[in-house]
N, C-alpha and C positions, 0 to 999 in steps of 0.2 A: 514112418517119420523117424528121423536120425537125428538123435540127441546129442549133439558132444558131450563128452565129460573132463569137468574143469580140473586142471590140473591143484594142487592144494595149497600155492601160493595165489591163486588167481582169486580174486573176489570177481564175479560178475555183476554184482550187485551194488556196488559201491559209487560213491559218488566221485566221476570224476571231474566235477568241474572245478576244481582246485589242483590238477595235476602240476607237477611240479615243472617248470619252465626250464631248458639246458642250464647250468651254472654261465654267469655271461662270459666267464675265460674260457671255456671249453670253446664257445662260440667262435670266441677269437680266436684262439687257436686254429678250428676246423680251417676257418677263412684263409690264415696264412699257410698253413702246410696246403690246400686245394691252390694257393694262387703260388708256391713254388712249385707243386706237382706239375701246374699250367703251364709254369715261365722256363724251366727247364727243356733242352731239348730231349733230352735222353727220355723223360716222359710224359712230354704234353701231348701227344697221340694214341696215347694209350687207355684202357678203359678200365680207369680207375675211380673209386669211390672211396672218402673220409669220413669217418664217424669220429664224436672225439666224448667220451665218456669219463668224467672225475679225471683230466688231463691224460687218458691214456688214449692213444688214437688209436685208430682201427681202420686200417685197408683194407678194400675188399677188392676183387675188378678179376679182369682177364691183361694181362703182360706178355709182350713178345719174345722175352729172356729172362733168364736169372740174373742178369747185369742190370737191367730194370725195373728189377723186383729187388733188388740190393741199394739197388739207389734209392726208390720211391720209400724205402725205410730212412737210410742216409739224413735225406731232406727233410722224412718229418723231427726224426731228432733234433734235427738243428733249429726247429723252432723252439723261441723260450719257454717255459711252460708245460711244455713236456713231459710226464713222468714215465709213459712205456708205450713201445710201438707194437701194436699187434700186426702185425704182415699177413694177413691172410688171400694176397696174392697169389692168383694159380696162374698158367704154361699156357699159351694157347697151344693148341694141337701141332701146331707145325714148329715149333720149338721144342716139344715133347719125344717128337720124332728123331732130331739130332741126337739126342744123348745114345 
């Protein structure tokens, strides 16, 4: 049988039914930068994901370019609320190819 082993910030034991709920601005935020990602043509096709953590967002996804990896940063900045955009954005393969 195969034990994991916790790493030493992890409590496994701890009680979470008091976990802490998203800050509700974060919330708000995720909502508007996902619904510019949407309304945008350049990347409402694309497969992209928002996280939004102490107002700093975070992309994740697969992009068809670097013009749409530049933009989907672009647009989250320009939401209010904002304090930093992590771009974690990567190339689908056929993009990767061009360069």
């Amino acid at each position: 049988m195969y034990m994991p082993w916790p790493l030493p910030d992890e409590n496994w034991f701890a009680d979470t039914s008091e976990q802490s709920v998203p800050h509700s601005g974060d919330l708000r935020i995720e909502a508007l930068v996902a619904q510019r990602l949407s309304v945008d043509w350049t990347t409402r096709r694309q497969q992209i994901s928002v996280r939004v953590q102490n107002g700093v967002v975070m992309l994740s996804g697969l992009v068809s370019g670097t013009d749409v990896r530049q933009v989907a940063a672009e647009l989250a900045w320009d939401v209010p609320g904002v304090l930093d955009v992590c771009n974690m954005l990567r190339l689908t393969g056929k993009a990767r190819q061009r360069r």
